[in-house]
N, C-alpha and C positions, 0 to 999 in steps of 0.2 A: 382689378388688374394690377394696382401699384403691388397693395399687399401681396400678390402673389407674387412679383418680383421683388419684394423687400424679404421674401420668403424662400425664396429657392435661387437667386440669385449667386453665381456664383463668385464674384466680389464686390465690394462697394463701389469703385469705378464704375463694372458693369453698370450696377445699380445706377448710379447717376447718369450716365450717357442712355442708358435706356429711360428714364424720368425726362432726361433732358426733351428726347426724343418727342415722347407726347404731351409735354407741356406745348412745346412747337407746334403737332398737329392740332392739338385743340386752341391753340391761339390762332390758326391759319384757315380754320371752317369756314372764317366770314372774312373775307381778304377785302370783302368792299368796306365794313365795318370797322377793320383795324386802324383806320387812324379818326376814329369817332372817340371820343371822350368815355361815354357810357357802355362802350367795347371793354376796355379793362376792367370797368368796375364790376361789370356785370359777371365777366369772366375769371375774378381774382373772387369775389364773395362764392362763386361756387366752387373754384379748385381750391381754397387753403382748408375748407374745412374737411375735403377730402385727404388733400396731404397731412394734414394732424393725426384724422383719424387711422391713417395710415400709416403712419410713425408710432403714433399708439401700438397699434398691430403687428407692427414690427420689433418694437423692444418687448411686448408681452411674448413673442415668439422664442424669442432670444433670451429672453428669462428663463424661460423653459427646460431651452436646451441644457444652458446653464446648470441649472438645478438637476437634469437628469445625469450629464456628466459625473458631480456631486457625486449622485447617490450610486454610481455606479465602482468610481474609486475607493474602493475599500480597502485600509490597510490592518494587516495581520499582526497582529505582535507578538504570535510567536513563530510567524517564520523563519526565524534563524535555526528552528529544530531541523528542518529540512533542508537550510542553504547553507550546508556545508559537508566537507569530502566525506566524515562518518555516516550521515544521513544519507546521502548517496549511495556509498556502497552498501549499505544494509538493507538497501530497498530494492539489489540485486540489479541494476539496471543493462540491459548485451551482455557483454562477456562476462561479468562479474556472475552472472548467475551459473554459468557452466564450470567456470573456476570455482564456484563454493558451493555445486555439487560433487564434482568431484575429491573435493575434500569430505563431502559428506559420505558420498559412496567410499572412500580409502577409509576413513575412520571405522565405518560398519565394518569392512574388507578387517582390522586387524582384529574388531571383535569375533568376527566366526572364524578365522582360522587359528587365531588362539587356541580357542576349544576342540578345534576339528583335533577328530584323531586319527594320528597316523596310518596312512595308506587309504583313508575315505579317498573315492571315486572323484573325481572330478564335476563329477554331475552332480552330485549329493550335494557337494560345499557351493557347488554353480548357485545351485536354486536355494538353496541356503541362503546366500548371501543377495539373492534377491528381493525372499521375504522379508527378510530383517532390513533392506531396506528402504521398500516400497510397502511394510508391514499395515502402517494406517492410511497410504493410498490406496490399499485394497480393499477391507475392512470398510471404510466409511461409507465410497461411494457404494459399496455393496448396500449398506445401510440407506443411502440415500436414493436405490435404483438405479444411477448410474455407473459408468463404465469404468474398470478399476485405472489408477495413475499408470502402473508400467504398461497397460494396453492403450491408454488413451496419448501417453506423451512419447515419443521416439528417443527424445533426451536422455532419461532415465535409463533404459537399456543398455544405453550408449555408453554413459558413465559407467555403472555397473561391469560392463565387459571389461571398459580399459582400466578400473581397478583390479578386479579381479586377476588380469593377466600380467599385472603386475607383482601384486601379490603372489601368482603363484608361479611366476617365471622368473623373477626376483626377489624373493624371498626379504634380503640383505637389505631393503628400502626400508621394509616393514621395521627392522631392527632397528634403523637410523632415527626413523620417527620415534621409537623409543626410547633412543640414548637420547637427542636432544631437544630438550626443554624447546628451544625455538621455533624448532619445525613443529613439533606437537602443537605450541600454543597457537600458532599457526592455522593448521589441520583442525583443531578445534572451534576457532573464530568462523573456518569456511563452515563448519557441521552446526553449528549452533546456528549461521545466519539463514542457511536452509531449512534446518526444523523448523525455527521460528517463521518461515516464508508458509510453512506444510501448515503449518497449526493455524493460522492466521486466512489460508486459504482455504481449509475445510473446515472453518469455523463461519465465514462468510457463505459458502456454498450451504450449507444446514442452514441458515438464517433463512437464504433464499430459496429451500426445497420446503421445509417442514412448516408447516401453517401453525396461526398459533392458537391457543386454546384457553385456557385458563386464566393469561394474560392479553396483552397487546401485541406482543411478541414473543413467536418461541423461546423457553429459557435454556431447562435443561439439557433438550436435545441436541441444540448447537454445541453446548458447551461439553456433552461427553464426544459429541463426534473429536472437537477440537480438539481434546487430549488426549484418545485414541490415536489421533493422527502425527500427534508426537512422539507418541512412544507403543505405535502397534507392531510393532517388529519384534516386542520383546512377547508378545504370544504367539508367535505363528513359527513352525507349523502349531494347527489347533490342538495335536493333541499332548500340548501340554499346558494345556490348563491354565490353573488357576498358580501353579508352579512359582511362576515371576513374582509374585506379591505373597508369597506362602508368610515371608519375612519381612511385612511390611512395603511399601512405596518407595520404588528406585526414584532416585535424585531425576532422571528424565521424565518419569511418568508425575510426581507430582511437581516440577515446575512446568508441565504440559497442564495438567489441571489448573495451576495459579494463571498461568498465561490465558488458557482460553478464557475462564471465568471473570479476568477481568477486564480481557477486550470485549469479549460479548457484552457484559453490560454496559462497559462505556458507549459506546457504538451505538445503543439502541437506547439509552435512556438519556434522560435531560444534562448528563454531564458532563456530552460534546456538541451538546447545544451551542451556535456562534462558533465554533471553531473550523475553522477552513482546513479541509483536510485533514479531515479526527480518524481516518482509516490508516493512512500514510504514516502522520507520528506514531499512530499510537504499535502499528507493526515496526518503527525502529526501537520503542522502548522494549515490545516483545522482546527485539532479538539483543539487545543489552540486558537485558535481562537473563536469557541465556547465554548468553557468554561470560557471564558477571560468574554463574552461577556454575559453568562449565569450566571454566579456569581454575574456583576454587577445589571442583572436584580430581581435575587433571593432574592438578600442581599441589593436592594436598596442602591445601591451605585453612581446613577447617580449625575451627579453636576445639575442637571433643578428642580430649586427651584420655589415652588410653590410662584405664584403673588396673592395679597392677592389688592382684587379691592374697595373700598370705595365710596362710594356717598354722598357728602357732601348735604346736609340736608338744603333747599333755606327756606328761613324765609320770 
């Protein structure tokens, strides 16, 4: 009985007024006996080795707890990658993610109508600019059996419209994003922080559809869903092929391949082993990574200096 209330007790006062208590009834059983001599002695040799043992019992309890506390406080050393405002917004979290798709959606919006030519239907450049930019939310889950992004998310549609009607009801926006350097660099940070969300989630979705075979874990398949899904916009519609890479790997589609292939094996191999939230970092390096990459293409900042070829002129 001590033990259980050296045990659940809810403070040590309790504790002691509740001890006090039945020390009292057990001195008070034999009322005739209490002022006999052989009364106490009899009654103190059997309760102290209860109370010992029961202070035993009570700090091995309390040890315990101790030690599971202990092992329960774990500290991270490197969550400062996460606790801070960059980390934050790249991880899209409320409004942040409606804001940097529609920059994803506007960005797609200036590539097809660039190309559109003049007097296309409205309906043509509509679903244009659909495919190109739900290209490997459609594609994938097709691949994976389920249900494509602009059918499954209401979001995306949404975006998509109100670029679009911008684009083509305003035209004059479109230009602005491309006189200044700011707003693009801009436009670009929201479109790269989405791809990087797109690749990063149907890289994980293939993880979790495709069983694995050869390994312990699926490899290649996660990993071409993933970089389809960064840059399947740039096949669709199908019938044009193999067109897009006739020239080689556009700058989107192979840092779509770098990206998946190196969170996929992070992720699943021993070298986010101990790391507390290796899905979360390792999707903001994703998306610095594209924007790292996305700035340098926007703002022309490669160092591949054009060769300038001469033919000397025979006499």
């Amino acid at each position: 009985f001590i033990i259980i209330i050296y045990r659940y007790a809810a403070s040590p006062h309790l504790t002691s007024i509740i001890i006090l208590l039945v020390v009292s009834s057990y001195c008070l059983v034999a009322r005739s006996d209490l002022y006999h001599p052989s009364f106490w002695s009899r009654r103190l040799n059997s309760f102290i080795p209860l109370l010992f043992f029961s202070t035993k019992a009570y700090s091995m309890f309390k040890r315990k707890e101790t030690m599971v506390e202990a092992e329960e406080t774990v500290v991270d050393p490197t969550a400062w990658m996460l606790d801070n405002l960059i980390a934050e917004f790249l991880c899209m979290p409320g409004g942040v993610m409606y804001m940097c798709l529609f920059g994803y959606t506007f960005v797609h919006g200036c590539k097809v109508f660039k190309v559109a030519a003049p007097g296309s239907p409205i309906s043509s450049v509509f679903v244009q600019m659909v495919l190109t930019c739900t290209g490997g939310g459609i594609l994938v889950p097709i691949f994976l059996n389920g249900v494509p992004v602009p059918l499954a998310n209401d979001v995306y549609p949404l975006a998509i419209i109100a670029s679009f009607a911008i684009h083509h009801y305003f035209p004059i926006l479109r230009d602005v994003a491309y006189q200044s350097k700011i707003v693009w660099v801009i436009l670009i940070i929201f479109y790269e922080t989405t791809r990087a969300s797109v690749v990063v989630k149907l890289t994980l979705a293939a993880s979790s559809a495709i069983a694995p075979s050869a390994f312990s874990f699926p490899v290649f398949g996660p990993i071409a869903c993933g970089a389809v899904g960064g840059c399947g916009g740039a096949f669709l519609p199908l019938n044009k092929g193999l067109d897009p890479i006739k020239s080689g790997l556009q700058p989107p589609m192979l840092t779509a391949l770098i990206a998946a292939t190196c969170f996929h094996l992070y992720i699943n191999t021993s070298l986010s082993d101990g790391c507390i939230d290796a899905t979360k970092k390792a999707k903001v390096y994703v998306a610095l990574f594209f924007i790292a990459t996305g700035l340098i293409s926007a703002l022309d900042l490669s160092s591949k200096s054009d060769v300038v070829v001469t033919k000397a002129k025979e006499e």
